[in-house]
PQR file of N, CA, C, O and H, with PARSE charges and radii, in Angstrom:
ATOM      1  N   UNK A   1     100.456  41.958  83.281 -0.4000 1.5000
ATOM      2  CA  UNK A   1     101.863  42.218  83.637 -0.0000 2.0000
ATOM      3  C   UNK A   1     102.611  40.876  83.749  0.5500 1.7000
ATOM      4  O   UNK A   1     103.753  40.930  83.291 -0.5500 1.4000
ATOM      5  N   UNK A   2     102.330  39.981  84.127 -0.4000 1.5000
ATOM      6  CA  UNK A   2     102.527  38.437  84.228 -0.0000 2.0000
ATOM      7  C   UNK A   2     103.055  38.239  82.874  0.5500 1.7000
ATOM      8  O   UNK A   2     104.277  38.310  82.743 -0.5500 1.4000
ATOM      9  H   UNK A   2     101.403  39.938  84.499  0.4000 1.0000
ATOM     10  N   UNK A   3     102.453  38.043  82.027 -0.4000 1.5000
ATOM     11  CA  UNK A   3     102.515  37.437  80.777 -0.0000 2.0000
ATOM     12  C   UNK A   3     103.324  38.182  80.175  0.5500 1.7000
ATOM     13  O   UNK A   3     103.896  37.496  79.327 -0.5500 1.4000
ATOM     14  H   UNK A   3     101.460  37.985  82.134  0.4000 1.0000
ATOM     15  N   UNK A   4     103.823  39.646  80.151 -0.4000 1.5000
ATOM     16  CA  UNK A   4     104.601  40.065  79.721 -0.0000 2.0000
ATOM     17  C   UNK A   4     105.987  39.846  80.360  0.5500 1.7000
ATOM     18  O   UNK A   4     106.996  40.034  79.680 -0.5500 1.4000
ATOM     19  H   UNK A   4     103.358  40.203  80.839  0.4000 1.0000
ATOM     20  N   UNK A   5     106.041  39.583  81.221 -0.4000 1.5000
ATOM     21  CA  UNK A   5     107.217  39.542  82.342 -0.0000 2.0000
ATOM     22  C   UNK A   5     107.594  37.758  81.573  0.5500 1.7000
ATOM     23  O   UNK A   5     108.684  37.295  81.240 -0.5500 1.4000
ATOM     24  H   UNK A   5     105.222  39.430  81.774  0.4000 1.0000
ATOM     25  N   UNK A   6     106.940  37.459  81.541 -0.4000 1.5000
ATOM     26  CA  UNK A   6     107.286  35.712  81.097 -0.0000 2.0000
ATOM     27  C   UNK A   6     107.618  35.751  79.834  0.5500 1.7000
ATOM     28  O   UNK A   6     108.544  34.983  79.574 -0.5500 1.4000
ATOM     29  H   UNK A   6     106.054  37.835  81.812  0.4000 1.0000
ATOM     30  N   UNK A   7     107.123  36.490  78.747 -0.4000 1.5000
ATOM     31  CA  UNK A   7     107.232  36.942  77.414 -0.0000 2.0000
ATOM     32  C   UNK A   7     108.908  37.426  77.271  0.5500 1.7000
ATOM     33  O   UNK A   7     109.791  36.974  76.542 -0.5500 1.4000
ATOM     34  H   UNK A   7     106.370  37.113  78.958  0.4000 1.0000
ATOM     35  N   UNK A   8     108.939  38.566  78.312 -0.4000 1.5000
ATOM     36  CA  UNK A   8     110.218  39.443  78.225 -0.0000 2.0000
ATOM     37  C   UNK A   8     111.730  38.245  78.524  0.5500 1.7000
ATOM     38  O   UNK A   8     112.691  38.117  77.766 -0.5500 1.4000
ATOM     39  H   UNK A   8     108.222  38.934  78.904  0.4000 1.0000
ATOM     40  N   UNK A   9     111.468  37.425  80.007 -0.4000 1.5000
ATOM     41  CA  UNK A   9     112.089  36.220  79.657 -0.0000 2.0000
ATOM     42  C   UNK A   9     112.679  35.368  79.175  0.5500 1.7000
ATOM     43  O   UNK A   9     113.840  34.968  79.264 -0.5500 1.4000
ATOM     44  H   UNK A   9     110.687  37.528  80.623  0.4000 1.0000
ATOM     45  N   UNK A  10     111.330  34.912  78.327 -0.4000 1.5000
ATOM     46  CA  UNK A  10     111.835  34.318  77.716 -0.0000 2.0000
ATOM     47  C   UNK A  10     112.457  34.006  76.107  0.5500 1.7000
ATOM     48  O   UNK A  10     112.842  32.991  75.526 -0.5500 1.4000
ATOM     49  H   UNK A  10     110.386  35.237  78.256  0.4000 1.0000
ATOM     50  N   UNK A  11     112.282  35.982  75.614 -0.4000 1.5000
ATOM     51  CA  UNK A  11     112.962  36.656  74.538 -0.0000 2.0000
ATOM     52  C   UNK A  11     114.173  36.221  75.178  0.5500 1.7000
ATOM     53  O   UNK A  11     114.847  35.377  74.587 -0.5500 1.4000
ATOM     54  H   UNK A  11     111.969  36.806  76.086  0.4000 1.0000
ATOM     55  N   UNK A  12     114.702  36.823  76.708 -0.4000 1.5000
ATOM     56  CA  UNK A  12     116.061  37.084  77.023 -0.0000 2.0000
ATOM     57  C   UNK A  12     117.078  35.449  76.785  0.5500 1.7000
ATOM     58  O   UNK A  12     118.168  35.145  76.300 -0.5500 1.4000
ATOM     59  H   UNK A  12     114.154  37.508  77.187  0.4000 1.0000
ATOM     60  N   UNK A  13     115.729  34.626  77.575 -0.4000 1.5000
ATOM     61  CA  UNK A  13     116.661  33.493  77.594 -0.0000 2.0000
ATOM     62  C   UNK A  13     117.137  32.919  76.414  0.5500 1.7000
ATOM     63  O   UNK A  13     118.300  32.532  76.295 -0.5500 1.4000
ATOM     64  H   UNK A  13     114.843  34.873  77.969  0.4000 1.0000
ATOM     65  N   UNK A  14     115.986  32.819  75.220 -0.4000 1.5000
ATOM     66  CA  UNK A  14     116.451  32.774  74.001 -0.0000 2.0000
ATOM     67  C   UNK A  14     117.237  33.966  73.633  0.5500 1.7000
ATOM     68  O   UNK A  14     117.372  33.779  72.424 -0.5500 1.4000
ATOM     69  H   UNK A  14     115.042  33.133  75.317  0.4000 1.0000
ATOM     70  N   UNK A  15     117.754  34.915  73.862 -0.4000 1.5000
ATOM     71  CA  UNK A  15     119.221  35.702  73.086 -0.0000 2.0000
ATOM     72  C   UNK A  15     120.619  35.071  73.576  0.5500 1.7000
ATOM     73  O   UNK A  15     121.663  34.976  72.932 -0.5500 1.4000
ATOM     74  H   UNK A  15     117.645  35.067  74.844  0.4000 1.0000
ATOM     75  N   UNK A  16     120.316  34.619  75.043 -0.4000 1.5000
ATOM     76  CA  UNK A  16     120.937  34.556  75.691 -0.0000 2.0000
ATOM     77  C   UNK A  16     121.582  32.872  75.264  0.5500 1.7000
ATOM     78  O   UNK A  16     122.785  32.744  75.491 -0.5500 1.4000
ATOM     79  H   UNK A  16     119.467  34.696  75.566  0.4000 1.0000
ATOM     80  N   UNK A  17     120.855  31.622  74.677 -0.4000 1.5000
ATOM     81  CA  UNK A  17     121.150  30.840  74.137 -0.0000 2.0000
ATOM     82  C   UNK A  17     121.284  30.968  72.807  0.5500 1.7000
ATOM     83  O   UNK A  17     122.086  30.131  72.393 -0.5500 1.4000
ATOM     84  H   UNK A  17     119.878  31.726  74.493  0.4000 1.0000
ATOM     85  N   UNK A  18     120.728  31.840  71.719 -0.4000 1.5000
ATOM     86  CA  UNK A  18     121.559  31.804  70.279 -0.0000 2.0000
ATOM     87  C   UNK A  18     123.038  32.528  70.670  0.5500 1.7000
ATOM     88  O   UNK A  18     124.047  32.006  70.196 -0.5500 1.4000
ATOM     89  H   UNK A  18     120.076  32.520  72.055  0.4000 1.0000
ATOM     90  N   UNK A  19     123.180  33.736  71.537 -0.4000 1.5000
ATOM     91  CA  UNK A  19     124.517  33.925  71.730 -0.0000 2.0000
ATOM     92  C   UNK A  19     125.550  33.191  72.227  0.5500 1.7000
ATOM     93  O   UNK A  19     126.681  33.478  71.836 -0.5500 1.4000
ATOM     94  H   UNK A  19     122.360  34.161  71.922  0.4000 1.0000
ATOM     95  N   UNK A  20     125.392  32.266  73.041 -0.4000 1.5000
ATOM     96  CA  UNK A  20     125.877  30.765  73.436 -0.0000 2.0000
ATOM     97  C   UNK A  20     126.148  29.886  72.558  0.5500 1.7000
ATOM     98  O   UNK A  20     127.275  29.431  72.363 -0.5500 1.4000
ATOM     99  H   UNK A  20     124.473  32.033  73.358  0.4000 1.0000
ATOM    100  N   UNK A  21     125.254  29.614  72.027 -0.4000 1.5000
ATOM    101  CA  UNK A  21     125.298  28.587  70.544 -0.0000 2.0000
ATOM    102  C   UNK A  21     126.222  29.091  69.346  0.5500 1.7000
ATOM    103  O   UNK A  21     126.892  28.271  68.718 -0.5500 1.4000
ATOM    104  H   UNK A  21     124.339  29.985  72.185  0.4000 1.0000
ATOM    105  N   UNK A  22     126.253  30.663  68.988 -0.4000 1.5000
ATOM    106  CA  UNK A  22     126.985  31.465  68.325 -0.0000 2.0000
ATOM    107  C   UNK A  22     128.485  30.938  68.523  0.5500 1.7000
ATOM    108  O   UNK A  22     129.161  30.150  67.863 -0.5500 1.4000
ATOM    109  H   UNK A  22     125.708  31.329  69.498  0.4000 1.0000
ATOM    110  N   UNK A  23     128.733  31.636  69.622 -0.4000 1.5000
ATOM    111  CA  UNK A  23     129.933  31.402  70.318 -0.0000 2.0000
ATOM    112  C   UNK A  23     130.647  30.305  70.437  0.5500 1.7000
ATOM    113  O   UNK A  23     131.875  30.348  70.505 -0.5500 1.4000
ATOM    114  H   UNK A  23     128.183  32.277  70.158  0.4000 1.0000
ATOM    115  N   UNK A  24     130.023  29.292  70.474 -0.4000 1.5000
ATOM    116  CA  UNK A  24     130.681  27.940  70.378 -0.0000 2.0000
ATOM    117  C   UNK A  24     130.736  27.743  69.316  0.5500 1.7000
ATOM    118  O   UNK A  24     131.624  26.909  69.140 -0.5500 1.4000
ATOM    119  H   UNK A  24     129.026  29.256  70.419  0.4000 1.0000
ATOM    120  N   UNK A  25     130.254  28.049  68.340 -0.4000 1.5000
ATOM    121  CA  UNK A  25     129.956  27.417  66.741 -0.0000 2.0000
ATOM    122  C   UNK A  25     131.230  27.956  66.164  0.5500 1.7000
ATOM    123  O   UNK A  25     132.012  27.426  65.374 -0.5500 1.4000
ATOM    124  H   UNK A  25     129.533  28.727  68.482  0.4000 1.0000
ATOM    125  N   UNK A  26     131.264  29.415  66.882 -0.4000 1.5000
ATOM    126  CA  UNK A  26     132.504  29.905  66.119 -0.0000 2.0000
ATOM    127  C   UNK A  26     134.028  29.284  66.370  0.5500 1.7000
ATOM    128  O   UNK A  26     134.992  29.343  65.606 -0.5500 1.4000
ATOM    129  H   UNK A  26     130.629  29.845  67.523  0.4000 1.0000
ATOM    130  N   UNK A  27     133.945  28.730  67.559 -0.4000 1.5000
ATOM    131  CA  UNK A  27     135.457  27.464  67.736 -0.0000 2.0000
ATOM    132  C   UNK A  27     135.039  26.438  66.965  0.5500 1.7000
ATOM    133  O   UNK A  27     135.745  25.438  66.833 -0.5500 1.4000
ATOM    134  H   UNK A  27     133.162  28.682  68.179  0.4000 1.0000
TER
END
């Protein structure tokens, strides 16, 4: 359960920075 919980994470945190990066790119 650990490892998935860290897994799930750190999918999020990476969406959560290409959508960031997206977003700025587009100004």
């Amino acid at each position: 359960i650990g490892i998935a919980m860290i897994i799930t994470n750190y999918q999020y945190n990476i969406g959560c920075f290409v959508f960031m990066l997206r977003a700025t790119t587009k100004k």
